[in-house]
N, C-alpha and C positions, 0 to 999 in steps of 0.2 A: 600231612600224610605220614603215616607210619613207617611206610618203608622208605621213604627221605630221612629216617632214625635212623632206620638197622644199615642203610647203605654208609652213614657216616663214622658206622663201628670202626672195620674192617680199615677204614679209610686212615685212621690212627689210634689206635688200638693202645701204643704205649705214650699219649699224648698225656702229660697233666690234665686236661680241659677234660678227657676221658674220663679221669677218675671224679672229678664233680659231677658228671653228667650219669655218671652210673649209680651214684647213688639215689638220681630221681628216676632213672628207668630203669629196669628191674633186668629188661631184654639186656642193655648196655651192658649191665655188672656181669650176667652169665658169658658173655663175648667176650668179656675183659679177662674175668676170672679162665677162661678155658685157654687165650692167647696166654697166660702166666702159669700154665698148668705145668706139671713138672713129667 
């Protein structure tokens, strides 16, 4: 399910495993990228 993704953004957001994971989901990198927004 999809939203068992978007719930494990939030969940760690500055995790390494994050940043791999964002580059296969698109939803992940916009989460990521907006938690590091300045």
């Amino acid at each position: 399910m999809p939203e068992d993704i978007t719930r494990e953004i939030p969940q760690s957001p500055s995790q390494p495993l994050d940043l791999g994971s964002a580059e296969a989901s698109p939803l992940r990198r916009q989460s990521f990228e907006a938690s590091h927004a300045p």
